[in-house]
C-alpha positions as CSV (number, residue, x, y, z in Angstrom):
1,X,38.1,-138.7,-138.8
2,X,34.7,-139.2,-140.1
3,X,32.6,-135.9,-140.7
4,X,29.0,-137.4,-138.7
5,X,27.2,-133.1,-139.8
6,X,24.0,-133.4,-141.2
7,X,24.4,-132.9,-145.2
8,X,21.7,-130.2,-146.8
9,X,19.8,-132.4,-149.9
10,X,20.4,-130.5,-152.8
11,X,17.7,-130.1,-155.7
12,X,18.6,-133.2,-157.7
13,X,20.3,-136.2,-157.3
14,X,22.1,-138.8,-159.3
15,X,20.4,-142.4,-160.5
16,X,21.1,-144.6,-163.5
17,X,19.2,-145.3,-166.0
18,X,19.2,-148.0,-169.3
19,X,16.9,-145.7,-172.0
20,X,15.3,-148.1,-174.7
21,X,15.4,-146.4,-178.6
22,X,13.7,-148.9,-181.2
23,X,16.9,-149.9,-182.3
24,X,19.6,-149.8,-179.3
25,X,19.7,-149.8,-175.3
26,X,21.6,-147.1,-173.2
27,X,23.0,-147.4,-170.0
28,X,23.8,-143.9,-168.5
29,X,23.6,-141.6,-165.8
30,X,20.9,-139.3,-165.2
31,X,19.5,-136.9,-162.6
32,X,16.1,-136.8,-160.9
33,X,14.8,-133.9,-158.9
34,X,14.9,-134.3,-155.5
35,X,11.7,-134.7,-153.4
36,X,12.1,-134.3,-149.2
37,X,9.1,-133.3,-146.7
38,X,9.4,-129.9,-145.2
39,X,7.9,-128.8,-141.4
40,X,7.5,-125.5,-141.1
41,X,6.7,-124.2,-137.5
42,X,5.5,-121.2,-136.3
43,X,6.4,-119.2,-132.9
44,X,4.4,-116.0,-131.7
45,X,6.3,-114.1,-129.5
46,X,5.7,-115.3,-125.9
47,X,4.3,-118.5,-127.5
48,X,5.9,-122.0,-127.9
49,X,6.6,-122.8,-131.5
50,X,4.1,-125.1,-133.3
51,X,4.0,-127.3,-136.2
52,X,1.8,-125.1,-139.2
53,X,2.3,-127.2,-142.4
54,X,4.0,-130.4,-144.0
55,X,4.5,-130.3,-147.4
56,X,6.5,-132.3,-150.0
57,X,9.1,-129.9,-151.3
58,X,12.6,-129.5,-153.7
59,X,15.4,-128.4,-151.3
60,X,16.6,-124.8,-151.9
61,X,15.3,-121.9,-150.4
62,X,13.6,-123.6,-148.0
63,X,13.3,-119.9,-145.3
64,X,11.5,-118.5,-148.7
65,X,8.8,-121.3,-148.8
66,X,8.1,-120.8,-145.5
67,X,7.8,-117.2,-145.5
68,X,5.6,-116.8,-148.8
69,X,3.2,-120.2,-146.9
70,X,2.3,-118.0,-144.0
71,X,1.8,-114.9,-146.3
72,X,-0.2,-117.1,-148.7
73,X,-2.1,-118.0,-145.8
74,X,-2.9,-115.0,-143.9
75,X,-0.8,-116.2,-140.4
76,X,2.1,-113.9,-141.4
77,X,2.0,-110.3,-143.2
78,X,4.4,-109.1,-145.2
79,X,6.4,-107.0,-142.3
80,X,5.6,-109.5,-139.7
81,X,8.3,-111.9,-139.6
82,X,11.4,-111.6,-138.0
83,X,13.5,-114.8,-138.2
84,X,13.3,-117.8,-140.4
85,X,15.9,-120.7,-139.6
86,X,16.3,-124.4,-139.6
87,X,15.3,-125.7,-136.4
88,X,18.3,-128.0,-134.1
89,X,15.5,-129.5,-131.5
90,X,18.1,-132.2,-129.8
91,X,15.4,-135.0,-130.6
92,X,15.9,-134.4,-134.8
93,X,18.0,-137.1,-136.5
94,X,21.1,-135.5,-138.6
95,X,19.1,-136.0,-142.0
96,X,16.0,-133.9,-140.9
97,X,18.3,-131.0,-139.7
98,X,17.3,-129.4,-142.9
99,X,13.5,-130.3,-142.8
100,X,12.6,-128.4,-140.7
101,X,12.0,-125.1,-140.6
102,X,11.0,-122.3,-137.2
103,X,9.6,-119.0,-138.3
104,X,9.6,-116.3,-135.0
105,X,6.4,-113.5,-135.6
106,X,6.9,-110.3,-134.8
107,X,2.8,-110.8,-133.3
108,X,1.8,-112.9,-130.3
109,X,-0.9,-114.1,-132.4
110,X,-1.2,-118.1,-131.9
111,X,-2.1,-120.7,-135.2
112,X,-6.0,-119.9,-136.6
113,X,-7.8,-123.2,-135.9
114,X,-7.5,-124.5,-139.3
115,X,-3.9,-124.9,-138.1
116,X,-3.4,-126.5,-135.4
117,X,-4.0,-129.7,-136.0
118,X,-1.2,-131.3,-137.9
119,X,-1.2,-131.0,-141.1
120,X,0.2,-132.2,-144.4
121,X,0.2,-131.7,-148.4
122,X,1.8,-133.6,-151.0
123,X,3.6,-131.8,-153.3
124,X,0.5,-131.9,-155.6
125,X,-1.8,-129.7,-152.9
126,X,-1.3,-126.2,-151.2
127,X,-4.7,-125.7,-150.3
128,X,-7.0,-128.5,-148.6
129,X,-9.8,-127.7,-146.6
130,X,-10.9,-124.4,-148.8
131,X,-14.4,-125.6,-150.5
132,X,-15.1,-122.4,-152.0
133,X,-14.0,-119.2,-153.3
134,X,-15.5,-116.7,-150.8
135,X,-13.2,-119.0,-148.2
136,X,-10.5,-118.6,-150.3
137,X,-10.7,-115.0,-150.6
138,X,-10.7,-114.6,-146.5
139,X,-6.9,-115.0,-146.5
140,X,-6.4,-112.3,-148.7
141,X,-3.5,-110.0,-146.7
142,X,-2.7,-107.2,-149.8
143,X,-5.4,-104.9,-152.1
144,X,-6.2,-106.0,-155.5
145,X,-3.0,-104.9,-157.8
146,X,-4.1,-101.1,-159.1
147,X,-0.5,-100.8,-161.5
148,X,-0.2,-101.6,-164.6
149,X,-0.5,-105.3,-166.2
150,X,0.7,-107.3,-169.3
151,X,-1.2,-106.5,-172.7
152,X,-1.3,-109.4,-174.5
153,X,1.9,-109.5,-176.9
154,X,3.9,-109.4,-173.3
155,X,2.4,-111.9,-171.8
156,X,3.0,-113.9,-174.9
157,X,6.7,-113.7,-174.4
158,X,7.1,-114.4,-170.7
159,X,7.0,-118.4,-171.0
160,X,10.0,-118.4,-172.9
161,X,11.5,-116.1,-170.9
162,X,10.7,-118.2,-167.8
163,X,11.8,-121.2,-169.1
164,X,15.4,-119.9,-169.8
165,X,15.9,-119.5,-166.5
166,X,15.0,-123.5,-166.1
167,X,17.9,-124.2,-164.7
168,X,16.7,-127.5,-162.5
169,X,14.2,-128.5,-165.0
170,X,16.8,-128.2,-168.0
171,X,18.7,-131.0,-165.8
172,X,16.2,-133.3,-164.7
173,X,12.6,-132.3,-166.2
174,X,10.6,-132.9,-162.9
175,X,9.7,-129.4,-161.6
176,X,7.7,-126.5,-161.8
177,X,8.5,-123.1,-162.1
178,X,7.0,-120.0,-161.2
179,X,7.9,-116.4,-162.0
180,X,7.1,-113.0,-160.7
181,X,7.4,-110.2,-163.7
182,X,6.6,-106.3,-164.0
183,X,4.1,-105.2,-166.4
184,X,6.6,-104.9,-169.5
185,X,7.8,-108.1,-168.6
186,X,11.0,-108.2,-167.2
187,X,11.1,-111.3,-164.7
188,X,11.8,-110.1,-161.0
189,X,12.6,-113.5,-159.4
190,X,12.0,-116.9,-160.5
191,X,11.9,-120.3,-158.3
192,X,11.6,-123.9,-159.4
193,X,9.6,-126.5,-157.2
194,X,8.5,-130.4,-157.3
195,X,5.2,-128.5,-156.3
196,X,4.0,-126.1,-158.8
197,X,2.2,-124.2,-155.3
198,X,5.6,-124.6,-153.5
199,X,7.4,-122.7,-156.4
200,X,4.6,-120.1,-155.9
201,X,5.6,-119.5,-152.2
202,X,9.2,-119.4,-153.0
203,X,9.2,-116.6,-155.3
204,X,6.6,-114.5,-152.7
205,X,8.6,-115.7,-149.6
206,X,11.9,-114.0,-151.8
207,X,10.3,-110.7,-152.1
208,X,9.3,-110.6,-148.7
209,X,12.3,-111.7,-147.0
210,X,14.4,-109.1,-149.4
211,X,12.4,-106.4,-148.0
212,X,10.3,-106.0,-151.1
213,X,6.7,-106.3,-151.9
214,X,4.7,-109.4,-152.5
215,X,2.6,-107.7,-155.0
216,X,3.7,-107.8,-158.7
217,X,2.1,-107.1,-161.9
218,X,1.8,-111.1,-163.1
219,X,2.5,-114.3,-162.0
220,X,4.0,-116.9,-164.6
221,X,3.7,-120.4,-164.1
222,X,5.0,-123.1,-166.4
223,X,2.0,-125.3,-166.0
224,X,-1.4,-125.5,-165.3
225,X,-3.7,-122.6,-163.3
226,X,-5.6,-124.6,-160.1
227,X,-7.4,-122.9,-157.4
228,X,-5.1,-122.7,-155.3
229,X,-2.2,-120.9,-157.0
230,X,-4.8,-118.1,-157.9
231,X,-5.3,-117.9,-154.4
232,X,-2.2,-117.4,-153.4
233,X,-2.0,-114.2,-156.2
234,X,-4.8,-112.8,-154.8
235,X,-3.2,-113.0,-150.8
236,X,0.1,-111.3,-152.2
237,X,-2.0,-108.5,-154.3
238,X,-0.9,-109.9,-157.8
239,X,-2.1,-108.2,-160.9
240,X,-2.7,-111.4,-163.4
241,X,-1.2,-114.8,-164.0
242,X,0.4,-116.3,-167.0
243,X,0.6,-119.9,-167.6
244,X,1.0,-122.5,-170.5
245,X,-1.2,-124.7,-169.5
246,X,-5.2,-124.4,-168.9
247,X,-7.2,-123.2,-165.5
248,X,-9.3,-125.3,-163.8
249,X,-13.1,-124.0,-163.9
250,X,-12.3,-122.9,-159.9
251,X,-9.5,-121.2,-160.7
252,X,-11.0,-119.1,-163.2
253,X,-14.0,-118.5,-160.8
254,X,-11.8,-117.3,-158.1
255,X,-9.7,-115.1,-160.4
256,X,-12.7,-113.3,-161.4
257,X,-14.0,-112.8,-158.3
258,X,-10.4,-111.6,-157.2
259,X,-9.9,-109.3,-160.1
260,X,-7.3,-111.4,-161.3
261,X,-6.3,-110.9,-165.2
262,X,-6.2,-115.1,-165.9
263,X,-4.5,-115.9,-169.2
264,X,-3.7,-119.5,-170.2
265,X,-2.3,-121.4,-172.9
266,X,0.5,-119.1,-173.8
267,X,2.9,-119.9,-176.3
268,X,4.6,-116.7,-178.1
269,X,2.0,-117.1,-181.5
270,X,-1.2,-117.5,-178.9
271,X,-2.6,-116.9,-175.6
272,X,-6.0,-117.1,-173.7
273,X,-7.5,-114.5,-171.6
274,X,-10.4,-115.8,-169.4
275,X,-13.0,-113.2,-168.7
């Protein structure tokens, strides 16, 4: 009997490849991350359930994504959500089954307009629509961290410490990675992503569906800093971000505005704090 269930995508996926060397050619097998579009739809209690967000997306802790979106975005608090689940609408073919995602509010409150139009992001963009940092700033759900951060020979270490927990990236080298870590640098969770804003959501949607909160003393990334991952620090009540690669002049903006500790280009012998 042939099993017709809808299979969940996993994170990667098998392909083959011929790699060219200046002296020989290779056929083997490789792996490449998997990209798939994710819905997330939100329903207020009393309210039919409406489409919130497309976004391009890794498969794995999908309920995560979803739940650090609509923190990120000041729709959902941190206490406010009571369910997360994939939906089973009768009209979804078996392969979307796992593409789309219902979160139930604990609130009445309907979509803010920005919302309710359909929209969607690529996996390159979690934040179109803000044009400047003041907007940004409205969507900010937590207080600005008051604990303890990351001097400088911390923050120097956590790169390294978030890419040994690479784990995707180590087999395909096509995602980001983000991090959440206490002040003397011990990572609390750590989520990889095609979309370095998606990997952000993940690791905030994990501390708030675990019951824990958003706020953390620093935010590692593996890449660069754009204006919409400091954003999303400064809705959850993050301390100060970490990343390897540069901020964008927005970024930096916003993270001073925020009270955001922004340090870029870290590498354990070096590391740039933005003032």
């Amino acid at each position: 009997m042939t099993d017709t269930r809808a299979r969940r995508p996993g994170p990667s996926v098998r392909t083959r490849v011929v790699e060219h060397t200046t002296d020989r050619e290779l056929a083997r097998e490789d792996r490449l991350v998997t990209e798939e579009p994710l819905e997330i739809r939100v329903r207020g209690r009393g309210l039919p359930a409406r489409r919130a967000w497309v976004t391009m997306r890794t498969p794995g802790h999908d309920f995560e994504l979803a739940a650090g979106w609509l923190v990120h975005e000041g729709i959902a608090t941190t206490d406010g959500i009571e369910r997360v689940a994939y939906c089973t609408d009768a009209d979804l073919a078996p392969d979307q089954e796992f593409n789309v995602v219902t979160v139930d509010l604990a609130s009445g409150a309907d979509l803010p307009h920005r919302h309710v139009a359909s929209s969607a992001g690529s996996s390159a963009c979690g934040v179109c629509g803000k044009d400047s940092v003041s907007d940004a700033l409205t969507t900010r759900s937590a207080a600005p961290w008051d604990g303890a951060r990351p001097g400088a020979d911390v923050v120097r270490r956590l790169p390294d410490a978030l890419r040994e927990r690479q784990a995707l990236f180590e087999r395909t080298g096509g995602v980001h990675a983000a991090g959440l870590a206490d002040a003397d640098g011990t990572l609390l969770v750590v989520r990889e992503d095609v979309g370095r804003h998606n990997a952000v959501d993940k690791v905030v949607g994990a501390r708030v569906l675990a019951g824990e909160p958003a706020a953390a003393a620093c935010l590692v990334l593996s890449g660069r800093v754009g204006f919409e991952l400091v954003q999303k620090a400064a809705a959850s009540g993050i301390g100060s971000i970490v990343a390897v690669g540069a901020p964008t002049s927005l970024a930096a903006s916003l993270a001073a505005e925020a009270g955001i500790d922004l340090w870029g280009f870290t590498s354990p012998g070096r590391s740039v704090r933005y003032c």
